[in-house]
N, CA, C and O atoms as a GROMACS GRO file, in nm:
protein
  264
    1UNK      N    1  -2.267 -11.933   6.927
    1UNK     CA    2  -2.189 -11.853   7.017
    1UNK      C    3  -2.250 -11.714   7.022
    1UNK      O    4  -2.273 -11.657   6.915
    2UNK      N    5  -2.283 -11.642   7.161
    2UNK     CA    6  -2.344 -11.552   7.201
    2UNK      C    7  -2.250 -11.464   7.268
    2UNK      O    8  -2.159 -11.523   7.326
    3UNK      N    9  -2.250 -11.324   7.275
    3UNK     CA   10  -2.116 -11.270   7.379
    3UNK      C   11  -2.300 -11.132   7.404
    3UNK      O   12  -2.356 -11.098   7.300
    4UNK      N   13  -2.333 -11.102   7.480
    4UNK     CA   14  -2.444 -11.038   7.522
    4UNK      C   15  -2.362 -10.890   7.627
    4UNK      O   16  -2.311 -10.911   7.737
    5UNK      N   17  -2.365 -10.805   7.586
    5UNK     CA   18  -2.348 -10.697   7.635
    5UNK      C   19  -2.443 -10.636   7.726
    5UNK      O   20  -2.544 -10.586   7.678
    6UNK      N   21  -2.415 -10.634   7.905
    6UNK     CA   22  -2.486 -10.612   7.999
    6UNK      C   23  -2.506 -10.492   8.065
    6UNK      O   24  -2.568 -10.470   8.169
    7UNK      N   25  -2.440 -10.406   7.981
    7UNK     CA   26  -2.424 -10.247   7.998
    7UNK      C   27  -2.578 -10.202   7.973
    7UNK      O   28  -2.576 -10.106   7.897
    8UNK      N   29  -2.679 -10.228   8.001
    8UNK     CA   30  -2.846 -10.195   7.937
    8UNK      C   31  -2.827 -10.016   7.932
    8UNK      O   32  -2.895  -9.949   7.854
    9UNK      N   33  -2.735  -9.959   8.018
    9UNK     CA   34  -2.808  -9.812   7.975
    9UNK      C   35  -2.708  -9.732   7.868
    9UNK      O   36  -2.719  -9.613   7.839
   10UNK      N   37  -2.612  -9.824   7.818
   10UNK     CA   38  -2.477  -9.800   7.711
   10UNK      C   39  -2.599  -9.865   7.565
   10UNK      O   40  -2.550  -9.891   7.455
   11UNK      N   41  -2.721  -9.880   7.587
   11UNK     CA   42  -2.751  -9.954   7.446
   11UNK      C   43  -2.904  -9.891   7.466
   11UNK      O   44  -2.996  -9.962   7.505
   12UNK      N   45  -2.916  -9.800   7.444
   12UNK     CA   46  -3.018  -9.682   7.414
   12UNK      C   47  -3.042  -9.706   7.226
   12UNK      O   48  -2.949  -9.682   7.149
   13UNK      N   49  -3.152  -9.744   7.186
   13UNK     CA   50  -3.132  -9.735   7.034
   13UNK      C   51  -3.256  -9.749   7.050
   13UNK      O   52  -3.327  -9.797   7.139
   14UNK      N   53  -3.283  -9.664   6.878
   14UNK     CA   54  -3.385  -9.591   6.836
   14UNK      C   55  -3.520  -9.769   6.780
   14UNK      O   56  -3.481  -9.869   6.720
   15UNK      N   57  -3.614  -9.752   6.812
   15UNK     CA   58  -3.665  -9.917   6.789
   15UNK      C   59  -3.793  -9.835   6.669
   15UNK      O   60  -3.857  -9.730   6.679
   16UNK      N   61  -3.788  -9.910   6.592
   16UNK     CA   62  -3.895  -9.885   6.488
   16UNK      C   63  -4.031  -9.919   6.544
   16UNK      O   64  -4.115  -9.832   6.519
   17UNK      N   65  -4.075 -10.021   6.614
   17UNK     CA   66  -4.201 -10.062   6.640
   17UNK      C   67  -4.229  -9.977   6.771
   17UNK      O   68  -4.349  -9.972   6.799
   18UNK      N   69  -4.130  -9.898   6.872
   18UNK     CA   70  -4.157  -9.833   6.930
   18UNK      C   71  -4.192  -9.650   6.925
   18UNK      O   72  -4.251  -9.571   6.999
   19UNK      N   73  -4.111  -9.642   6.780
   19UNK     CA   74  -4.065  -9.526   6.740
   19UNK      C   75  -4.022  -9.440   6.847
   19UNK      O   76  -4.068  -9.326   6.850
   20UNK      N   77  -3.936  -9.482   6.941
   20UNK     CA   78  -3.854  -9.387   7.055
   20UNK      C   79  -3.753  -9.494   7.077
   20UNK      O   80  -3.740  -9.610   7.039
   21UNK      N   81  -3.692  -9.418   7.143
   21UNK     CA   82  -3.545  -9.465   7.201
   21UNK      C   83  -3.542  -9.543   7.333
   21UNK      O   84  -3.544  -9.482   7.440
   22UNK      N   85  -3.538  -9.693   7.327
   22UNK     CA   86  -3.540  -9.774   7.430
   22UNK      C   87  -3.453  -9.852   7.448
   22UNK      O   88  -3.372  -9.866   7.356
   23UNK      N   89  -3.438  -9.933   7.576
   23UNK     CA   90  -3.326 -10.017   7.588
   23UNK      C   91  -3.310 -10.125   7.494
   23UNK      O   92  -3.408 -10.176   7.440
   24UNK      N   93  -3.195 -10.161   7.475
   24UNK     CA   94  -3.198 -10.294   7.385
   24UNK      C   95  -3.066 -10.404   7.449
   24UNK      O   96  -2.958 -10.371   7.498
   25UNK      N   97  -3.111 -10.521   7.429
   25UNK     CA   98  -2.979 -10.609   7.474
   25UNK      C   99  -2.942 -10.631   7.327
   25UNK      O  100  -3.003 -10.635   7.220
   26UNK      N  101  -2.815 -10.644   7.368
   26UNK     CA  102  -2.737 -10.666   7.252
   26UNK      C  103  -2.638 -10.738   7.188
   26UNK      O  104  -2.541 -10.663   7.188
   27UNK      N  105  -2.610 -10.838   7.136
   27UNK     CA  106  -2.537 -10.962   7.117
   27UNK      C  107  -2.498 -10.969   6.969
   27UNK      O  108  -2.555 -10.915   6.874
   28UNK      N  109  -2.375 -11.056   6.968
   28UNK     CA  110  -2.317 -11.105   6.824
   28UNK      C  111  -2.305 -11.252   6.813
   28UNK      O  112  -2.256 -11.324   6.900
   29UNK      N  113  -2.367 -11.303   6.665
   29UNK     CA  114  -2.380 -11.417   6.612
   29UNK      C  115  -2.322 -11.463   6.552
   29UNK      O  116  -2.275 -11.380   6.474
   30UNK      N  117  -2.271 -11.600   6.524
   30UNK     CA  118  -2.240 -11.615   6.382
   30UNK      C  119  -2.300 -11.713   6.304
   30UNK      O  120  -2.288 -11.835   6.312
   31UNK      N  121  -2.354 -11.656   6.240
   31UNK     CA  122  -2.448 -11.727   6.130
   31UNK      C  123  -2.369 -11.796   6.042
   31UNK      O  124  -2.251 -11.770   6.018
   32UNK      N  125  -2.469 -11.928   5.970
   32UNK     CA  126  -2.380 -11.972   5.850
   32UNK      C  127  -2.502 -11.955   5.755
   32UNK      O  128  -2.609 -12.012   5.775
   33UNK      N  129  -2.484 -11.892   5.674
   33UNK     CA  130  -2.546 -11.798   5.507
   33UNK      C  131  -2.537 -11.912   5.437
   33UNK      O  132  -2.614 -11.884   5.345
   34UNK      N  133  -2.499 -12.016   5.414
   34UNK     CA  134  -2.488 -12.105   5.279
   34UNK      C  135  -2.577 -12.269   5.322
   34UNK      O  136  -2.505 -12.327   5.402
   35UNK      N  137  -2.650 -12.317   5.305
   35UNK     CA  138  -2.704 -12.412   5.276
   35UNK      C  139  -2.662 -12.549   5.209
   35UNK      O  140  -2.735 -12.644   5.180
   36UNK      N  141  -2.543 -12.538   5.195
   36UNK     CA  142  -2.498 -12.650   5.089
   36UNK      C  143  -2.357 -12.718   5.174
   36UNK      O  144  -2.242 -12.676   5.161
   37UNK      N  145  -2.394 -12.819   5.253
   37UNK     CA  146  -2.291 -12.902   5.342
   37UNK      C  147  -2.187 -12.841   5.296
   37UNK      O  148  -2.146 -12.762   5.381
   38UNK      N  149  -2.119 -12.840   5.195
   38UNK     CA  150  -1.981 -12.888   5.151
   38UNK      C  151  -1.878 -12.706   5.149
   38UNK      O  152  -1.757 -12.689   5.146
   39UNK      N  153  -1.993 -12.597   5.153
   39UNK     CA  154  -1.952 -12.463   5.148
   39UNK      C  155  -2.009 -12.420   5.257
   39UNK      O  156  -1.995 -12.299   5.273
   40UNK      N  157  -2.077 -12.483   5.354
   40UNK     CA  158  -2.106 -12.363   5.493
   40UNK      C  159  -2.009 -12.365   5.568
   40UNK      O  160  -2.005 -12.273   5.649
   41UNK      N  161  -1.923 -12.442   5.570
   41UNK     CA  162  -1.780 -12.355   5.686
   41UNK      C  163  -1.749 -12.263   5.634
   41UNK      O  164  -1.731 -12.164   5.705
   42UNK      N  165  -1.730 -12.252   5.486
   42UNK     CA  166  -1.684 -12.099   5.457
   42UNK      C  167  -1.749 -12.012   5.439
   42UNK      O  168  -1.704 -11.921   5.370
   43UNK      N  169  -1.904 -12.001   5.500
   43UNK     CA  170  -1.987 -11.894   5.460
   43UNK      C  171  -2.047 -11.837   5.547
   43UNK      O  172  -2.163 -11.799   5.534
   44UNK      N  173  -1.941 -11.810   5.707
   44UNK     CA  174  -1.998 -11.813   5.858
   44UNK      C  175  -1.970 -11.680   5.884
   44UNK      O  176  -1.857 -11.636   5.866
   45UNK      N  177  -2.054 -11.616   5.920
   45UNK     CA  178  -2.130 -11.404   5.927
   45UNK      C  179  -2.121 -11.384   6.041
   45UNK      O  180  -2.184 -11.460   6.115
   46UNK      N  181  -2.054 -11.293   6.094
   46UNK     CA  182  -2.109 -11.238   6.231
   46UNK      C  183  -2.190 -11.124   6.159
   46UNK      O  184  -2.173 -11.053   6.059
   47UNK      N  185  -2.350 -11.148   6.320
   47UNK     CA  186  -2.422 -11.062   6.278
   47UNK      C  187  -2.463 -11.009   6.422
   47UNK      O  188  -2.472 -11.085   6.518
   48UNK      N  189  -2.493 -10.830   6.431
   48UNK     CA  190  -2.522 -10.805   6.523
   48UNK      C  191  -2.688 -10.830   6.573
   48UNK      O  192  -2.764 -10.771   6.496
   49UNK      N  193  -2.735 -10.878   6.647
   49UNK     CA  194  -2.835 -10.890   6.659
   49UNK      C  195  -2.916 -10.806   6.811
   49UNK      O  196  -2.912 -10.879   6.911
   50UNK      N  197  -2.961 -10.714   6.826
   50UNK     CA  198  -3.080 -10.623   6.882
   50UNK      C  199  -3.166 -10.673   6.945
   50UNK      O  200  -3.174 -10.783   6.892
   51UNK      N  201  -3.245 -10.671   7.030
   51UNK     CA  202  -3.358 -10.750   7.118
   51UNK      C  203  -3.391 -10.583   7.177
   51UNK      O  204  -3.307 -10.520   7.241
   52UNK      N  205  -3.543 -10.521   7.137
   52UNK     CA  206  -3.576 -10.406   7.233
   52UNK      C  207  -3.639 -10.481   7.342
   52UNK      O  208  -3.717 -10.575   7.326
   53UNK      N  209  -3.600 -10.434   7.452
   53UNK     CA  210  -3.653 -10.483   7.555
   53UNK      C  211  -3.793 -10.408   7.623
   53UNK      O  212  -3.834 -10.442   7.734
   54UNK      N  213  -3.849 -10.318   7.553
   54UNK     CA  214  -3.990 -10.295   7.572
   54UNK      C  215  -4.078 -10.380   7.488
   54UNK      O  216  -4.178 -10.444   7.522
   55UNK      N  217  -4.024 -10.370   7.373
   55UNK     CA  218  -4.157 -10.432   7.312
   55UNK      C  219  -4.137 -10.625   7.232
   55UNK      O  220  -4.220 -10.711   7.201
   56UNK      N  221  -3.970 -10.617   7.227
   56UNK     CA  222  -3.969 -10.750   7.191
   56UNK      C  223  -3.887 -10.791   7.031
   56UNK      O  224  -3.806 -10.880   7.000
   57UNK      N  225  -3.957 -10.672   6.946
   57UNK     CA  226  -3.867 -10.691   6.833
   57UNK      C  227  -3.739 -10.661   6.804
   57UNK      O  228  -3.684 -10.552   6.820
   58UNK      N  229  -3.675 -10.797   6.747
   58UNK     CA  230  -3.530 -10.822   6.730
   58UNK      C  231  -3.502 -10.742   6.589
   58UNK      O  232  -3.608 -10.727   6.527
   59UNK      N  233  -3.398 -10.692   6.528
   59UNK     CA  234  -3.360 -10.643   6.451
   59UNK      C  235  -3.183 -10.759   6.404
   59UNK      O  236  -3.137 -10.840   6.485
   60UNK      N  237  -3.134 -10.739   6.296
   60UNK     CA  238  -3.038 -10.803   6.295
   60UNK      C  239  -2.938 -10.765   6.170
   60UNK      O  240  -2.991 -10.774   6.059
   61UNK      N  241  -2.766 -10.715   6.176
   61UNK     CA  242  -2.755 -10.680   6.066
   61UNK      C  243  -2.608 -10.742   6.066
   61UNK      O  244  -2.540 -10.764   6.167
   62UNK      N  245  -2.570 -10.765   5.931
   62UNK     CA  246  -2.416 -10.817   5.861
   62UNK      C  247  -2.357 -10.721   5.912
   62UNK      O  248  -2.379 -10.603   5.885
   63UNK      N  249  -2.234 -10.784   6.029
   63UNK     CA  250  -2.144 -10.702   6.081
   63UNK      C  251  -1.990 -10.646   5.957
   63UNK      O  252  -1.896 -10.571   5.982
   64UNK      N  253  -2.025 -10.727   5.819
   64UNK     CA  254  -1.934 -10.729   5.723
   64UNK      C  255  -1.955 -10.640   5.626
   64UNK      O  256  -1.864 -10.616   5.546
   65UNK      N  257  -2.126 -10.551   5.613
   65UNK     CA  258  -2.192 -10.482   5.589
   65UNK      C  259  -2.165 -10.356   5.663
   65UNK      O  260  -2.093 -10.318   5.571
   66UNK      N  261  -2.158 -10.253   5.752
   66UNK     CA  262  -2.133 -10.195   5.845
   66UNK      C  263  -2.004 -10.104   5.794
   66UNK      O  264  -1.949 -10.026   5.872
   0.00000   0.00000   0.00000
């Protein structure tokens, strides 16, 4: 499940591989962190995940972290 925020000039962020401030699309995930059938329903993360749209690199962080 993806929810992608289409506002492109509300998501100005600073990109490391660009070192300036470029557009980014921007979406939330939810990951499952655990590997072991019997505990990954309970181990499901939303994570924000980043896409710069100049150069390509995604960034991604624990929205539980934050």
């Amino acid at each position: 499940m993806t929810k992608t925020d289409e506002r492109a000039g509300d998501n100005l962020k600073q990109c490391e591989n660009c070192a300036v401030q470029t557009p980014h699309e921007v979406s939330i995930e939810i990951r499952t962190e655990s590997d072991k059938p019997h505990t990954a329903k309970f181990s499901r993360e939303p994570y924000r995940v980043a896409r710069c749209l100049m150069c390509g690199e995604t960034t991604s962080q624990r929205m539980n972290n934050v």
